[in-house]
PQR file with spaces between the fields and no chain letter, atoms N, CA, C, O and H, PARSE charges and radii, in Angstrom:
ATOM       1  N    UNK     1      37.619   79.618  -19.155 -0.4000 1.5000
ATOM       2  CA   UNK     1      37.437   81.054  -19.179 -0.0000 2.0000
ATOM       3  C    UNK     1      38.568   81.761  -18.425  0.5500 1.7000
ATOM       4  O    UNK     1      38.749   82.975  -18.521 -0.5500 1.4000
ATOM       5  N    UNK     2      39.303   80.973  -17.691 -0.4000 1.5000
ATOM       6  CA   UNK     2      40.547   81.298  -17.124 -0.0000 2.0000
ATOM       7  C    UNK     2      41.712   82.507  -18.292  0.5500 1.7000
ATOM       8  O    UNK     2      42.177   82.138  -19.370 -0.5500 1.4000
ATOM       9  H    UNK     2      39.156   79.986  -17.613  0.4000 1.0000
ATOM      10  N    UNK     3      41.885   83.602  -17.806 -0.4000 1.5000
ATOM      11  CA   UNK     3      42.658   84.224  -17.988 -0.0000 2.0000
ATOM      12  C    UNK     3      43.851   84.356  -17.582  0.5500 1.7000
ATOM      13  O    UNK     3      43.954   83.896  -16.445 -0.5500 1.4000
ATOM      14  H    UNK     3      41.507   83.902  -16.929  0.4000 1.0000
ATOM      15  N    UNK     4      45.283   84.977  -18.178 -0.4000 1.5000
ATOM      16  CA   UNK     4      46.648   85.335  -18.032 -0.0000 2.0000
ATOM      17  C    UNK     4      46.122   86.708  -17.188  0.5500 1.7000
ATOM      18  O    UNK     4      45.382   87.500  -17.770 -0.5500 1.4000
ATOM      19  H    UNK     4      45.199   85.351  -19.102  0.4000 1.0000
ATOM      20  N    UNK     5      46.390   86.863  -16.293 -0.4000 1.5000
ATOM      21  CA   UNK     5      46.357   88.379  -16.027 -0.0000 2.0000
ATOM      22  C    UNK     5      47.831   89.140  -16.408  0.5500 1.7000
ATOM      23  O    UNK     5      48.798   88.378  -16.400 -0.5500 1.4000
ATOM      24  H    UNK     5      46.992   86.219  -15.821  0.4000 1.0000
ATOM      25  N    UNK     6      48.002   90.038  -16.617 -0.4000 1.5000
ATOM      26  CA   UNK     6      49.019   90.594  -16.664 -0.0000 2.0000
ATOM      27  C    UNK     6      49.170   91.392  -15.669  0.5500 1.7000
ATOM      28  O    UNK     6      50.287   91.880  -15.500 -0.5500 1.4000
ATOM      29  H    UNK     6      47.217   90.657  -16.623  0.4000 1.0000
ATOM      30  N    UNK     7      48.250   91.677  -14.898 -0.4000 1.5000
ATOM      31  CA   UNK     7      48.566   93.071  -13.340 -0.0000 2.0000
ATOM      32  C    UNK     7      47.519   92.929  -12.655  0.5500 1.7000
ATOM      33  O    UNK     7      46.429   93.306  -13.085 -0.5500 1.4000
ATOM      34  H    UNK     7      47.342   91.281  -15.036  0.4000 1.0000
ATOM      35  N    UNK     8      47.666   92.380  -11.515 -0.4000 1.5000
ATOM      36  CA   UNK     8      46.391   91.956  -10.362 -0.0000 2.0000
ATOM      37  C    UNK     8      46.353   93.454  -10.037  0.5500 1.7000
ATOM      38  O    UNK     8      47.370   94.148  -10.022 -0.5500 1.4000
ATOM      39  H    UNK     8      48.551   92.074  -11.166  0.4000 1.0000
ATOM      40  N    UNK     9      45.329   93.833   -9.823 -0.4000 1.5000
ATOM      41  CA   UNK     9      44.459   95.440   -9.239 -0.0000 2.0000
ATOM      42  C    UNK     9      43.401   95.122   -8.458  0.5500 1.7000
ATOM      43  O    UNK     9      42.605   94.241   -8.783 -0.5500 1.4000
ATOM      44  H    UNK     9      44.503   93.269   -9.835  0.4000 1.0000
ATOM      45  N    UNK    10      43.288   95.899   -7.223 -0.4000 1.5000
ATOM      46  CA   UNK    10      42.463   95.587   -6.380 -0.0000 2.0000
ATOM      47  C    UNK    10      41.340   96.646   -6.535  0.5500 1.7000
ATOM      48  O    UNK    10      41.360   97.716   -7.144 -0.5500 1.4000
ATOM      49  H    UNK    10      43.934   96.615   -6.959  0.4000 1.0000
ATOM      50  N    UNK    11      40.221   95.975   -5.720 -0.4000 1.5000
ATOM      51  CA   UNK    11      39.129   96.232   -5.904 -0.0000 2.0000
ATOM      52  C    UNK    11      38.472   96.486   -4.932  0.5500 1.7000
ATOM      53  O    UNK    11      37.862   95.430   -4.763 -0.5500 1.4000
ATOM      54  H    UNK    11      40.204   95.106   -5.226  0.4000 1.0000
ATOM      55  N    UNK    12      38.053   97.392   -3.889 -0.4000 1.5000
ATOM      56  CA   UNK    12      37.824   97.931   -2.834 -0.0000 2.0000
ATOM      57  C    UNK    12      36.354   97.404   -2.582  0.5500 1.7000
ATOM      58  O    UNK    12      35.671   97.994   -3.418 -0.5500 1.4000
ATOM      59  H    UNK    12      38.549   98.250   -4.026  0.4000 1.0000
ATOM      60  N    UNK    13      35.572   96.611   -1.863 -0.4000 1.5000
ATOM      61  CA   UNK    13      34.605   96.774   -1.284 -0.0000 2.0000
ATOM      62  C    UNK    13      34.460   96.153   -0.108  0.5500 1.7000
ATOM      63  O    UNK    13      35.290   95.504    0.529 -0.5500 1.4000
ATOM      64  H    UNK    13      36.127   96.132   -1.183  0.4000 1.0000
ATOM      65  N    UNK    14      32.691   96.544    0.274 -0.4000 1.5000
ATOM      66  CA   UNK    14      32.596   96.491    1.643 -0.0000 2.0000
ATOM      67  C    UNK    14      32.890   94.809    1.756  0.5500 1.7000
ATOM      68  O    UNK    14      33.113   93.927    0.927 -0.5500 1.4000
ATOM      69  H    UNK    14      32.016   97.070   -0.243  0.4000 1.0000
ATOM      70  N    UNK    15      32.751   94.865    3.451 -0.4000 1.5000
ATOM      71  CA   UNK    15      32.770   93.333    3.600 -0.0000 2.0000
ATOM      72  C    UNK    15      31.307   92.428    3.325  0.5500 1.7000
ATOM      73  O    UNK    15      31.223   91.202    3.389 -0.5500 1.4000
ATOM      74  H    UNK    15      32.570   95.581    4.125  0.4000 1.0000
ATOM      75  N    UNK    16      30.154   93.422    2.992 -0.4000 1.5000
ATOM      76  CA   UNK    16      28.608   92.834    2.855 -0.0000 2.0000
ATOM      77  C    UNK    16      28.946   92.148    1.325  0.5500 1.7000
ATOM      78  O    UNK    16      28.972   90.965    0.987 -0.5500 1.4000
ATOM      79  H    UNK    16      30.223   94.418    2.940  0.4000 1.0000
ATOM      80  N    UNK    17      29.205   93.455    0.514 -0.4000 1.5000
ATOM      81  CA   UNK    17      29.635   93.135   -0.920 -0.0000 2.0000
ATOM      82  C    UNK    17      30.298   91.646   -0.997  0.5500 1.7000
ATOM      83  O    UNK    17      29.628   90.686   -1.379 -0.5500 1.4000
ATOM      84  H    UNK    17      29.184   94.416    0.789  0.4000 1.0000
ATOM      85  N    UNK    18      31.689   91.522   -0.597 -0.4000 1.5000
ATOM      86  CA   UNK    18      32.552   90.574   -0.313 -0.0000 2.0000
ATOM      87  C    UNK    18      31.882   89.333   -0.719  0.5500 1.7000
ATOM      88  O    UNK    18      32.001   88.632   -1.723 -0.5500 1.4000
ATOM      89  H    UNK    18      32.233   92.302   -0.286  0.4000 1.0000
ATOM      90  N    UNK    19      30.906   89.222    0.669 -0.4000 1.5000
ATOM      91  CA   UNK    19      29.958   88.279    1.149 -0.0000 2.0000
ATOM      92  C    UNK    19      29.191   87.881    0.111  0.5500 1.7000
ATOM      93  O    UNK    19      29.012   86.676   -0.067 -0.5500 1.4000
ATOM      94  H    UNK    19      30.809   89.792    1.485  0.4000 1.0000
ATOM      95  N    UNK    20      28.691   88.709   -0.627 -0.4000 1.5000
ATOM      96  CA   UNK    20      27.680   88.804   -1.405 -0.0000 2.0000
ATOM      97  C    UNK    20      28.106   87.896   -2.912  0.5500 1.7000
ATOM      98  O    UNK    20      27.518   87.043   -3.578 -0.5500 1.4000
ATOM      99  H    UNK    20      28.836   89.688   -0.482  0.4000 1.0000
ATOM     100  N    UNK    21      29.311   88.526   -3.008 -0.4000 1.5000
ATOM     101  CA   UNK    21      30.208   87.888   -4.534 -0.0000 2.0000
ATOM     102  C    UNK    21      30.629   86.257   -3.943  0.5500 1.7000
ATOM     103  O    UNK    21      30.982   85.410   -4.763 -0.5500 1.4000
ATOM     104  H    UNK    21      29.788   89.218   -2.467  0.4000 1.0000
ATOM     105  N    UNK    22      30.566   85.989   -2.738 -0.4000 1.5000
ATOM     106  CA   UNK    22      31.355   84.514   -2.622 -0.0000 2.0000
ATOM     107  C    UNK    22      30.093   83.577   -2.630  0.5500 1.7000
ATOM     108  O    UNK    22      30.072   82.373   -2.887 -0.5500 1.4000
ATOM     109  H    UNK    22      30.279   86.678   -2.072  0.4000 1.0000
ATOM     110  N    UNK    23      28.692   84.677   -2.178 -0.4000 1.5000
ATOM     111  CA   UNK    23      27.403   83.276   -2.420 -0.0000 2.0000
ATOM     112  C    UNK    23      27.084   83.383   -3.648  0.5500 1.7000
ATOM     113  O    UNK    23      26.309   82.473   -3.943 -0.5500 1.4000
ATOM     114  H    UNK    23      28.709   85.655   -1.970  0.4000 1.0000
ATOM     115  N    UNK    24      27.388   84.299   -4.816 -0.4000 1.5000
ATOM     116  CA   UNK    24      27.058   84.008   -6.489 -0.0000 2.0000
ATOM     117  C    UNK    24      28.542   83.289   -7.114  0.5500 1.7000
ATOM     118  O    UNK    24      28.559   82.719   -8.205 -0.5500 1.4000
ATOM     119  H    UNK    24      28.017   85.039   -4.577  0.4000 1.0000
ATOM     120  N    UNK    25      29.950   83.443   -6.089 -0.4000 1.5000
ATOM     121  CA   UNK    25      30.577   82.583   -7.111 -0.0000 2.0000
ATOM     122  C    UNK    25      30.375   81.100   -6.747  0.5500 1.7000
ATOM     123  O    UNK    25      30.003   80.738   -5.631 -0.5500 1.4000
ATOM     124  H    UNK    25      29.936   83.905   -5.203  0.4000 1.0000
ATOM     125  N    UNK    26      30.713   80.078   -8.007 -0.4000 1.5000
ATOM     126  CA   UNK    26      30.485   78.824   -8.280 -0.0000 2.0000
ATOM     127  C    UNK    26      31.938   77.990   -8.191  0.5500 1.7000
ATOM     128  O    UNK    26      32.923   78.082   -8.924 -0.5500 1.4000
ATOM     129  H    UNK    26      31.016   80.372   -8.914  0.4000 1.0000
ATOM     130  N    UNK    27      31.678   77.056   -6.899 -0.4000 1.5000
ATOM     131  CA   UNK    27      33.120   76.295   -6.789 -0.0000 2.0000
ATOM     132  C    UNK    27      33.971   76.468   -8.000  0.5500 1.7000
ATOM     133  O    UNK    27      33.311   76.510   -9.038 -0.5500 1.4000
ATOM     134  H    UNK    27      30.878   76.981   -6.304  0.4000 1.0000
ATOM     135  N    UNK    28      35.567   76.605   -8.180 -0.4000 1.5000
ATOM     136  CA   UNK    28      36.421   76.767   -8.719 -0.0000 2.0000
ATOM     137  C    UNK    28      36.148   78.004   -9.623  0.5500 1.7000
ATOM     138  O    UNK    28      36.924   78.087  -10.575 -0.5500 1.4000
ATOM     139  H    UNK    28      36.103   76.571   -7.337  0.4000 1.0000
ATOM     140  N    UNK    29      35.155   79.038   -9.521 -0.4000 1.5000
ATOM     141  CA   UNK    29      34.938   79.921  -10.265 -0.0000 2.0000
ATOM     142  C    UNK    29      36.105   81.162   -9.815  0.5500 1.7000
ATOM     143  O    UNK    29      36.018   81.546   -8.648 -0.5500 1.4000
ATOM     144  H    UNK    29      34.525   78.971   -8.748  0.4000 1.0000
ATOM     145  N    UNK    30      37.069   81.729  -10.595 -0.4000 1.5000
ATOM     146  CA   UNK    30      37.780   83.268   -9.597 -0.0000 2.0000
ATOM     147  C    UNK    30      36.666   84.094   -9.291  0.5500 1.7000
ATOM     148  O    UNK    30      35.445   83.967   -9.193 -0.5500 1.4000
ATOM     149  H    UNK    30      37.139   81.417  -11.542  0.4000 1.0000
ATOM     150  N    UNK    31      37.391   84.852   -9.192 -0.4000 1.5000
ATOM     151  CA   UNK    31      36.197   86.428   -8.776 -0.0000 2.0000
ATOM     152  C    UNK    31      36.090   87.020   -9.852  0.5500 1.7000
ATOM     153  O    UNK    31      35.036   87.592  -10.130 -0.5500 1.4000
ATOM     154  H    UNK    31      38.382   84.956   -9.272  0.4000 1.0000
ATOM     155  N    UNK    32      37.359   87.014  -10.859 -0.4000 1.5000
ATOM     156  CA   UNK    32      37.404   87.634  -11.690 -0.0000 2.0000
ATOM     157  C    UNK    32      36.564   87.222  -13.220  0.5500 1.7000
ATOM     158  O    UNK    32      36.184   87.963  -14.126 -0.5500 1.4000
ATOM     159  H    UNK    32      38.215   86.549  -10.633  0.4000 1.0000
ATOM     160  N    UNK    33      36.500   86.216  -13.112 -0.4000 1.5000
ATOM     161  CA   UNK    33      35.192   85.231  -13.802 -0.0000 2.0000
ATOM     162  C    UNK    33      33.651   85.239  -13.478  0.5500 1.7000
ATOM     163  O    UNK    33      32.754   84.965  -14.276 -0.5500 1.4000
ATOM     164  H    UNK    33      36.809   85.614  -12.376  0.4000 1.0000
ATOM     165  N    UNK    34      33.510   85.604  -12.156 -0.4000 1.5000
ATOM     166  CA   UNK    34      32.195   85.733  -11.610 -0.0000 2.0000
ATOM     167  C    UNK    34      31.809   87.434  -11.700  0.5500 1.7000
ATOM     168  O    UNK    34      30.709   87.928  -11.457 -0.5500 1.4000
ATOM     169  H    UNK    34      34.238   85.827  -11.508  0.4000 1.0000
ATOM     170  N    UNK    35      33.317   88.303  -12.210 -0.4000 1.5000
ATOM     171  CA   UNK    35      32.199   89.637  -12.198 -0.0000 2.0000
ATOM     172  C    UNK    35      32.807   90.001  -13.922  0.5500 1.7000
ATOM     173  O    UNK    35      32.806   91.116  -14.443 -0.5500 1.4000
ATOM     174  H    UNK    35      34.211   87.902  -12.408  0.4000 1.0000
ATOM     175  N    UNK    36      33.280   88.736  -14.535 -0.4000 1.5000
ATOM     176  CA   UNK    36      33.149   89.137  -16.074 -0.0000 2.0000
ATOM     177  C    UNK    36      31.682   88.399  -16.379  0.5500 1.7000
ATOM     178  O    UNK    36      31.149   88.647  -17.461 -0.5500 1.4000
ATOM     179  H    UNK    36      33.281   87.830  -14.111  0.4000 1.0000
ATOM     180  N    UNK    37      31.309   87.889  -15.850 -0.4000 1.5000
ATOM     181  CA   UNK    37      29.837   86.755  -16.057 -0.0000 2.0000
ATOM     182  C    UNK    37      29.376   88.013  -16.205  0.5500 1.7000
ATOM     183  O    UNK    37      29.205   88.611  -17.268 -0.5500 1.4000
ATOM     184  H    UNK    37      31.742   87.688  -14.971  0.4000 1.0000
ATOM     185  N    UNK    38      29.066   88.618  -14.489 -0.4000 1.5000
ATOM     186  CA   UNK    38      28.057   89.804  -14.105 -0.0000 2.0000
ATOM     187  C    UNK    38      28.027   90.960  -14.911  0.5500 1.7000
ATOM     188  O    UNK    38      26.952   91.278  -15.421 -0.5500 1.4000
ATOM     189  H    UNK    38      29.205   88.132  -13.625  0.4000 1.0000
ATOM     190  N    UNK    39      29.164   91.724  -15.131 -0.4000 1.5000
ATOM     191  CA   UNK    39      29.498   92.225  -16.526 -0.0000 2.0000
ATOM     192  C    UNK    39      28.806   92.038  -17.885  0.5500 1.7000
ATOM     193  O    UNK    39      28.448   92.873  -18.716 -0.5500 1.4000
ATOM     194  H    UNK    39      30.037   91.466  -14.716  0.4000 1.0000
ATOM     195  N    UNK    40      28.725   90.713  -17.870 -0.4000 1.5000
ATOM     196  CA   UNK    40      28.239   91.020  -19.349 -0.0000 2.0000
ATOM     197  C    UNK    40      27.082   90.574  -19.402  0.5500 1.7000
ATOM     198  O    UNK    40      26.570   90.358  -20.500 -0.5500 1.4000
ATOM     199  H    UNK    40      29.016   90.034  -17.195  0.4000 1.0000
ATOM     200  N    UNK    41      26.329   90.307  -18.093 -0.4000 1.5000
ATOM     201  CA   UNK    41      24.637   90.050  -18.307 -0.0000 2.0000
ATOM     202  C    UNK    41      24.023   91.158  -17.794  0.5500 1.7000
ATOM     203  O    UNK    41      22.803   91.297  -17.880 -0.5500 1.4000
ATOM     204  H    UNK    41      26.745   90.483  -17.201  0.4000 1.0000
ATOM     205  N    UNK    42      24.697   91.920  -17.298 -0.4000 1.5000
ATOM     206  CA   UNK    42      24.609   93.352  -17.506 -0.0000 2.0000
ATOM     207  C    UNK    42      24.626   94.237  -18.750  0.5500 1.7000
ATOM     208  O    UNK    42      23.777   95.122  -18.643 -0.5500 1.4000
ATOM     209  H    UNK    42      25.688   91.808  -17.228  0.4000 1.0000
ATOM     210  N    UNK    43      25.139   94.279  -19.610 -0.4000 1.5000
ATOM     211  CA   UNK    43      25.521   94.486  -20.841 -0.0000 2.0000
ATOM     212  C    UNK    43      24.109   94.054  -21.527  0.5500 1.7000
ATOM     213  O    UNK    43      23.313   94.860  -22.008 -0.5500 1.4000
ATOM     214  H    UNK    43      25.828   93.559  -19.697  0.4000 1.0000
ATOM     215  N    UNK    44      23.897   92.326  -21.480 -0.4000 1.5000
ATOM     216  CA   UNK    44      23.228   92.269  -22.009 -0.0000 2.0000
ATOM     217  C    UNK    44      21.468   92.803  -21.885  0.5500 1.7000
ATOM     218  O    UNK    44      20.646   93.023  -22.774 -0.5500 1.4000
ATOM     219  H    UNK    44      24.544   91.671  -21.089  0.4000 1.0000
ATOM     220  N    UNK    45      21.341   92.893  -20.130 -0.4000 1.5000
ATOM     221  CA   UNK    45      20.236   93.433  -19.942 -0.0000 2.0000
ATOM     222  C    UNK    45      20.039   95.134  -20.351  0.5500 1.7000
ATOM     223  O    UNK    45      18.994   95.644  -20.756 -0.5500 1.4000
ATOM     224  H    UNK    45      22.009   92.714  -19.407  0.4000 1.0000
ATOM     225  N    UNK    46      21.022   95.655  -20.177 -0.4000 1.5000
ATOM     226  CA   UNK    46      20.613   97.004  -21.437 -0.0000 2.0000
ATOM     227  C    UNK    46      19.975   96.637  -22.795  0.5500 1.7000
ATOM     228  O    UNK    46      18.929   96.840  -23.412 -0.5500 1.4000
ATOM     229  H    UNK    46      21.871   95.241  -19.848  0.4000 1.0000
ATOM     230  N    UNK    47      20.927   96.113  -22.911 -0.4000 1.5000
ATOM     231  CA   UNK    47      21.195   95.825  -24.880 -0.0000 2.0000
ATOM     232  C    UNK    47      19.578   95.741  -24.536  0.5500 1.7000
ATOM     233  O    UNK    47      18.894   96.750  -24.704 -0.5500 1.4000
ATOM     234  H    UNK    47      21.776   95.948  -22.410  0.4000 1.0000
ATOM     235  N    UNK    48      19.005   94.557  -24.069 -0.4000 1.5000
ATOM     236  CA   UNK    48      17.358   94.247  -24.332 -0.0000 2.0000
ATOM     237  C    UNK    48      16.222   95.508  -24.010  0.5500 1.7000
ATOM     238  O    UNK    48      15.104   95.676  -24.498 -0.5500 1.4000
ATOM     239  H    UNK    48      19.561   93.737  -23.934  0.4000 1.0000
ATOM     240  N    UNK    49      17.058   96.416  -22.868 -0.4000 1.5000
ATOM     241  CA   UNK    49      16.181   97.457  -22.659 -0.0000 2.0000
ATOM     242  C    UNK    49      16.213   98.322  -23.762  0.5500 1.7000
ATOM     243  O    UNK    49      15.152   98.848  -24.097 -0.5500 1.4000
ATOM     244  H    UNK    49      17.966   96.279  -22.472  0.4000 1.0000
ATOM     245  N    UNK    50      17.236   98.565  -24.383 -0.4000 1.5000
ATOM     246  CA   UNK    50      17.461   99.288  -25.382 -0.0000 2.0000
ATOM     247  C    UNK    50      16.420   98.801  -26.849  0.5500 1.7000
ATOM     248  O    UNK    50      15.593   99.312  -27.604 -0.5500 1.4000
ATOM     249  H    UNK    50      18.098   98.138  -24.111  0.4000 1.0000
ATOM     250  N    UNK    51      16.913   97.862  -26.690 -0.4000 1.5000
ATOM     251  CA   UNK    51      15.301   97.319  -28.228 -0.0000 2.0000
ATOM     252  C    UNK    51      13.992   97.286  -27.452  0.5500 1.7000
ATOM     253  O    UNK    51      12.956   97.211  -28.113 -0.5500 1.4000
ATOM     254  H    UNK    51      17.585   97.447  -26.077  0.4000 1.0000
ATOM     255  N    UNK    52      13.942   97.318  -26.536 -0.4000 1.5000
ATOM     256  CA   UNK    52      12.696   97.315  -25.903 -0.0000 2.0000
ATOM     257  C    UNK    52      11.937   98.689  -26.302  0.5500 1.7000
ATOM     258  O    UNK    52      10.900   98.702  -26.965 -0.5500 1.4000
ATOM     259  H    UNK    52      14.784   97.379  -25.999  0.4000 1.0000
ATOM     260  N    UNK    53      12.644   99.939  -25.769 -0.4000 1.5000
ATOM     261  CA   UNK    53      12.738  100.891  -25.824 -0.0000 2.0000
ATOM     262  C    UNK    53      12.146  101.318  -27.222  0.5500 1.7000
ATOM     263  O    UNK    53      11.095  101.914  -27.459 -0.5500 1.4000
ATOM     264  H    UNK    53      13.486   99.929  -25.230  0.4000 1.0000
ATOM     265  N    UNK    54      13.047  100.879  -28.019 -0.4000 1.5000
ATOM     266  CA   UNK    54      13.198  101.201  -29.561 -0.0000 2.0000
ATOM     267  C    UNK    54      11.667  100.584  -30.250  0.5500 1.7000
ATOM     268  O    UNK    54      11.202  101.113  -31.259 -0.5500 1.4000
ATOM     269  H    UNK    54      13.901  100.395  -27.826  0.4000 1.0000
ATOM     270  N    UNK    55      10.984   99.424  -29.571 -0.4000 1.5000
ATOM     271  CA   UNK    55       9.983   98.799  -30.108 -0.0000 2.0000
ATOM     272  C    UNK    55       8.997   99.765  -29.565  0.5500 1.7000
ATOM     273  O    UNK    55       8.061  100.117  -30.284 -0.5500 1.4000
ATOM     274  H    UNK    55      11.363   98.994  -28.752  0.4000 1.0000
ATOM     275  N    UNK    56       9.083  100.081  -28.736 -0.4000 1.5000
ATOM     276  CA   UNK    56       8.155  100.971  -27.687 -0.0000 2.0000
ATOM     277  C    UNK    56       7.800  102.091  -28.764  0.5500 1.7000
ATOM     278  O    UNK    56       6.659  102.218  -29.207 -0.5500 1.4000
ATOM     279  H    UNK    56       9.843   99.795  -28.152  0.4000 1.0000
ATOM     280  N    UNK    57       9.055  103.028  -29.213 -0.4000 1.5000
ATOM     281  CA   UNK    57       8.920  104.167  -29.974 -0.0000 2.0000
ATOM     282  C    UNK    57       8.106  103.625  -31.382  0.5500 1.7000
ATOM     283  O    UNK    57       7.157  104.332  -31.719 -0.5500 1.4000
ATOM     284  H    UNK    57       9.982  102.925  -28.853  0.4000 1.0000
ATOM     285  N    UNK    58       8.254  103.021  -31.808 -0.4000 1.5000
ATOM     286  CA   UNK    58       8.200  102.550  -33.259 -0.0000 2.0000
ATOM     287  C    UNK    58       7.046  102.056  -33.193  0.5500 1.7000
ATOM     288  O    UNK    58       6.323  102.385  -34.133 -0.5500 1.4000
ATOM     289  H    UNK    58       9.025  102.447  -31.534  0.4000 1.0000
ATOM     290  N    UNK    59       6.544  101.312  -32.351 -0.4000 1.5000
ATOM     291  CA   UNK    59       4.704  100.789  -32.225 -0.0000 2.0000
ATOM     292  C    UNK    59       3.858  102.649  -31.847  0.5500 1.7000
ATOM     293  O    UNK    59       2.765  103.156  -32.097 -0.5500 1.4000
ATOM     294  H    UNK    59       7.132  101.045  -31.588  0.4000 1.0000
ATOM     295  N    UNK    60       4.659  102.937  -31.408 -0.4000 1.5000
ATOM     296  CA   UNK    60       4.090  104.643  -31.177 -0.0000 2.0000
ATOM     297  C    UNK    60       3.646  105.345  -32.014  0.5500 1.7000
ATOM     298  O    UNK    60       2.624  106.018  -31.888 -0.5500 1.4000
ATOM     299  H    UNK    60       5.547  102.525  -31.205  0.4000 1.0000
ATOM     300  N    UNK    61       4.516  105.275  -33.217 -0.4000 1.5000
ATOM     301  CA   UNK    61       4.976  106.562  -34.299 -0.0000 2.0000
ATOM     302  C    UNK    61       3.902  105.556  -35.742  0.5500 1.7000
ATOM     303  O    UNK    61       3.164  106.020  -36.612 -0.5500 1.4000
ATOM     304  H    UNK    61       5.347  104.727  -33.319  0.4000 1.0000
ATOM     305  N    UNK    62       4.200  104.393  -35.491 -0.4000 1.5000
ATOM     306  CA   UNK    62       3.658  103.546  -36.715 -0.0000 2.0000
ATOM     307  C    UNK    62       2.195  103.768  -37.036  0.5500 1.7000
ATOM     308  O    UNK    62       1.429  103.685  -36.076 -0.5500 1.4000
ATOM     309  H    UNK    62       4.799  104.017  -34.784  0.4000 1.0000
ATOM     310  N    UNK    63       1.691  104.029  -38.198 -0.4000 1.5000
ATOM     311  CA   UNK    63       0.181  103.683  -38.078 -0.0000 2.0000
ATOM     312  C    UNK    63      -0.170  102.408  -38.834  0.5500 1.7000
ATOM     313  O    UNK    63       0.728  101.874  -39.485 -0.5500 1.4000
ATOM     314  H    UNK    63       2.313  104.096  -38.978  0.4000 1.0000
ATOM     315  N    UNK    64      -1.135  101.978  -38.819 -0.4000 1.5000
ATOM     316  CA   UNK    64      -1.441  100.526  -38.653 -0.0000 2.0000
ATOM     317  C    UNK    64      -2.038  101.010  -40.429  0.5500 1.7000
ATOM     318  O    UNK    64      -2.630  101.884  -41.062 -0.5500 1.4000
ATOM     319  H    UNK    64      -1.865  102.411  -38.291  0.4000 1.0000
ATOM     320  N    UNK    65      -1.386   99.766  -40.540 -0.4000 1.5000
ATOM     321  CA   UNK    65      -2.090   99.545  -42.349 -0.0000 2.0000
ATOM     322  C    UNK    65      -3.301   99.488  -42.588  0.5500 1.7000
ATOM     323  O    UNK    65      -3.633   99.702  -43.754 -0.5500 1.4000
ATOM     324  H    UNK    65      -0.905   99.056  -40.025  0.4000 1.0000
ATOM     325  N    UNK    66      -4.705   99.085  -41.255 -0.4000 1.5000
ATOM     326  CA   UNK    66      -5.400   99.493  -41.716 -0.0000 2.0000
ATOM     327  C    UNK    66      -6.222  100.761  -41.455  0.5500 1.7000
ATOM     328  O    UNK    66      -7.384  100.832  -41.853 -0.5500 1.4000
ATOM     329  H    UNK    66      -4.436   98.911  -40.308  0.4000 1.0000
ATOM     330  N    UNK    67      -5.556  101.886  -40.708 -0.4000 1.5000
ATOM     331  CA   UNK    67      -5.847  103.319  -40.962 -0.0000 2.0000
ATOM     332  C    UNK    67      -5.140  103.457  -42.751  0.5500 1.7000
ATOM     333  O    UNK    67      -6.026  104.085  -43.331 -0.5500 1.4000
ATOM     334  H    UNK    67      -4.611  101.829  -40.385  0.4000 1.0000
ATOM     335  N    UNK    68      -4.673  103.335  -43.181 -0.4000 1.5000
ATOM     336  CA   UNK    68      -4.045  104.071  -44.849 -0.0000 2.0000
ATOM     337  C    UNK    68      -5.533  104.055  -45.267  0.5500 1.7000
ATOM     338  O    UNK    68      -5.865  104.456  -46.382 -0.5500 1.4000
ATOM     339  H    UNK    68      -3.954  102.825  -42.709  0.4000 1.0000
């Protein structure tokens, strides 16, 4: 999962934060691997709230086949 970077950019946080990213990264993991992980299980936990959401509306609005 190792990337070319083309331009290292820094990333400002506290020293708790810091702390915090070195007990979720995984021997030989970068940082930059451990917050594309976080990134995108982030991503994905919307995505699920989002159909969640959407099932929510739609069991709402639906009437049940046997009201017809």
């Amino acid at each position: 999962m190792h990337r070319a970077m083309s331009a290292d950019k820094r990333i400002p946080v506290t020293e708790e934060t810091r702390k915090e990213l070195h007990e979720l990264k995984e021997p030989g993991q970068t940082y930059d691997d451990l917050l594309q992980e976080l990134a995108q299980h982030r991503r994905r936990q919307d995505l699920e709230q989002r159909f969640q959401e959407l099932e929510d509306t739609d069991s709402d609005e639906l009437t049940p086949l046997s009201d017809v």
